[in-house]
N, C-alpha and C positions, 0 to 999 in steps of 0.2 A: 088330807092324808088319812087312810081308813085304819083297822085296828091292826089288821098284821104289818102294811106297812111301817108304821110306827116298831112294832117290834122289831122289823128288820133293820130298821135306823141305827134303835137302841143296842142290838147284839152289834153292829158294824161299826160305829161310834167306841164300843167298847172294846174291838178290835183293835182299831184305830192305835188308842192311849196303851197297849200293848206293844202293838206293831212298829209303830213309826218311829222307832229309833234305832240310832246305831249299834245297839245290841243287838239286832236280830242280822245285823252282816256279821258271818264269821265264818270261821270252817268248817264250823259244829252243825250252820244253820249256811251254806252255800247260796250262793248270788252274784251274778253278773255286775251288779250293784258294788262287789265288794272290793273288786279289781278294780272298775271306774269310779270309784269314791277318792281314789290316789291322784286321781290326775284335775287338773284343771284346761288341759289339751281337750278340745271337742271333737279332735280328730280321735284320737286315742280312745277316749270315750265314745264313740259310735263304733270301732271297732270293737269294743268291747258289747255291746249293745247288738252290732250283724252277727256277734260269733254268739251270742245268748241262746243258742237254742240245742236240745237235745239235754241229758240228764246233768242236774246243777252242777255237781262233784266236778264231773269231767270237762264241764266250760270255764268253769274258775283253775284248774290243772290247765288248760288249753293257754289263756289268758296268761297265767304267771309265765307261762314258757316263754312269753313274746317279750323284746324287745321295742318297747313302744318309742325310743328313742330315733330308733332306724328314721322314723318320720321325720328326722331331721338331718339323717345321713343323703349319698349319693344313692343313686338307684345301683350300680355297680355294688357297692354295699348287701344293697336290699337283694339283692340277686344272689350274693356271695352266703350271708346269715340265713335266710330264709329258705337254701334250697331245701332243705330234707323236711321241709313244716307241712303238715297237714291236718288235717280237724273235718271228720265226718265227710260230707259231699264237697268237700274243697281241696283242692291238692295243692301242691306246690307250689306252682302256674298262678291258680288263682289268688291263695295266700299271698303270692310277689306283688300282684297285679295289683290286689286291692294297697297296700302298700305303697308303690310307688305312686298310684292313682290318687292315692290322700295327700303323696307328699307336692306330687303338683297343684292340687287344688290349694293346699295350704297357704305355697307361697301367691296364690293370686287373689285368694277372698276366704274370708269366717263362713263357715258353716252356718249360722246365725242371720249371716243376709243374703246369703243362698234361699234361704229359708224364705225370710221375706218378701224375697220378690215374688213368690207366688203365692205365701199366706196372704199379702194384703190386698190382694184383690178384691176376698170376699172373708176376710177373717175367717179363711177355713187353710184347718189343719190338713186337710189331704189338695189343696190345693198345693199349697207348702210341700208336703210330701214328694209330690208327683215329680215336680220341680229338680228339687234335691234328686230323686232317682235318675230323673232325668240326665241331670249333667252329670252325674258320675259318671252315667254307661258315654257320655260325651266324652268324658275327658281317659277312661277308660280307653276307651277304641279295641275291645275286647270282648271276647263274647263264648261262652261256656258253660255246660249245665250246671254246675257248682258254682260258679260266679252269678249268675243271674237268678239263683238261690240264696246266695249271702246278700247280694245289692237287694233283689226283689223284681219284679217286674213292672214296669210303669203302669200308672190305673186303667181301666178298660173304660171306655165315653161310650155315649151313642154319638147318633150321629148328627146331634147338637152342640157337641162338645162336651157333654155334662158327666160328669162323673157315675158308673152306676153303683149303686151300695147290693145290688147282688149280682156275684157274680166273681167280684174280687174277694181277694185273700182280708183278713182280718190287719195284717199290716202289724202284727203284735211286738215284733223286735222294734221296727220303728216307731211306734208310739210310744211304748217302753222308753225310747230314749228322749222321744220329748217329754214325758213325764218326767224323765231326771232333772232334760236342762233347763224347764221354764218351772216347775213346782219350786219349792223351798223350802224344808223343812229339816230335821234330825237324818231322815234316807235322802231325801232329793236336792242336786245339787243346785238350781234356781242360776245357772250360767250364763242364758239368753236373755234378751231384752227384746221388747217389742211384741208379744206374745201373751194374749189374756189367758192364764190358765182353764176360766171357764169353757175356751174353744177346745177343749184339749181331749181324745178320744181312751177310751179303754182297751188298752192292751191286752185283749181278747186271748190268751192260752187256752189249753186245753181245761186244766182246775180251775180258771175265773166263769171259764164257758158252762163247765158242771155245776160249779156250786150257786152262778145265777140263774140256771134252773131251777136246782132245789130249791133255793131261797125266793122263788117266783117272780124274778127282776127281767124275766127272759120266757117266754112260751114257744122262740120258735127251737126246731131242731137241728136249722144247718149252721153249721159252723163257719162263717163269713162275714165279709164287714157291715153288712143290712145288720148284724147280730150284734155289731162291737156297737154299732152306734145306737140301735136301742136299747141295750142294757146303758150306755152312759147318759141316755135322756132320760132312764129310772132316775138315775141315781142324781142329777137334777133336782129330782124330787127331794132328795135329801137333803144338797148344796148344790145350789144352782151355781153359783161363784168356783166352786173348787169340785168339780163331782167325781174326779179321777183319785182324791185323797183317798177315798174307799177301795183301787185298787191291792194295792199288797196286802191290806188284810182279807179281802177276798183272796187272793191267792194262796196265801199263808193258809188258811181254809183249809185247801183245798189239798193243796200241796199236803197237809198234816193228815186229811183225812177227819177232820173234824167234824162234816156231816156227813 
């Protein structure tokens, strides 16, 4: 490791013993984190994790509104509570949909070995991913530009099968939420089994994407997942074991405006 590297450890290390506790969830200091730190539902917790995106304030306001129990009611229910719900590119429609959509999957499999039967093929997390996107939109049977914006779109292959890393989206809400449920720590809630942290990708936003610029963990300039996963083979460099531990304080960074 050469000499700036080393500094940048040191300042992200020192982040770190700042950041990583449940001080920094509040209202003062907003998080998608702070609403799915309540629940121990993985269902509930992913929704909180698809609806994570756009200005902090207003997805922790979005999130309190919900009724995360509905996931256990009738879909009649879910149709009666939820009509008038919306949040950014999601309307009513799709807020119902994703809804009833979790509460079918709930009763027939964990989220967790959804997950694995695509992670283990090759101990890869966007294997796993793809999967999971996969049967939502299966169990879903629904289709909408606001909806395939909250689920995501399933990964782009050639014509090997193989995954491309350019080209696709960074994937940042979803890995976000695998960060919560396989880490463990004071923020993360270490939910899943079966999942080595070190496979575990960089929830690539907009403030992690800049400030691993500045911080020279990152040279290129598009913003996509060729970018999520070379910034998390940096930081390898750092802990090869746990490399995504450096996320929120990169964020935090960022978000604060500290470089």
């Amino acid at each position: 490791m050469n000499k700036n590297d080393k500094k940048i450890k040191e300042l992200l290390d020192k982040e770190i013993e700042c950041r990583n506790n449940d001080c920094e969830l509040s209202y003062e200091k907003p998080d998608p984190l702070l609403v799915a730190s309540r629940f121990k539902d993985e269902y509930a917790i992913l929704l909180c994790a698809l609806f994570g995106y756009g200005k902090a304030s207003l997805i922790v306001k979005f999130l309190d509104s919900l009724d995360f129990s509905l996931l256990e009611s009738s879909e009649e229910k879910i149709e009666k509570e939820l009509d008038k719900f919306y949040y950014r590119f999601q309307n009513s429609e799709d807020v119902k949909t994703i809804f009833k959509t979790f509460r079918r999957m709930k009763q027939e499999n964990s989220l967790n070995d959804i997950f694995l039967k695509g992670y283990k093929k090759e101990n890869s997390v966007l294997e796993g991913l793809d999967f999971l996107i996969n049967t939502i939109n299966k169990h879903a049977s629904y289709s909408s530009q606001g909806f395939t914006f909250l689920v995501s779109s399933p990964l782009k292959r050639d014509k090997c099968g193989i995954i491309k890393e350019i080209g696709n989206a960074p994937y940042k809400r979803w890995n976000m939420f695998f960060r919560w449920m396989v880490r463990e720590d004071n923020l993360d809630l270490g939910l899943w089994d079966g999942i080595d942290k070190k496979d575990l990708i960089l929830p690539l936003d907009t403030h992690t994407f800049k400030v691993s610029q500045k911080l020279e963990l990152l040279d290129r300039k598009t913003y996509d997942l060729k970018s999520a996963l070379l910034v998390t083979e940096k930081l390898k460099e750092f802990d090869e074991l746990d490399p995504i531990k450096y996320d929120f304080a990169l964020y935090r960074i960022g978000q604060e405006k500290l470089l």
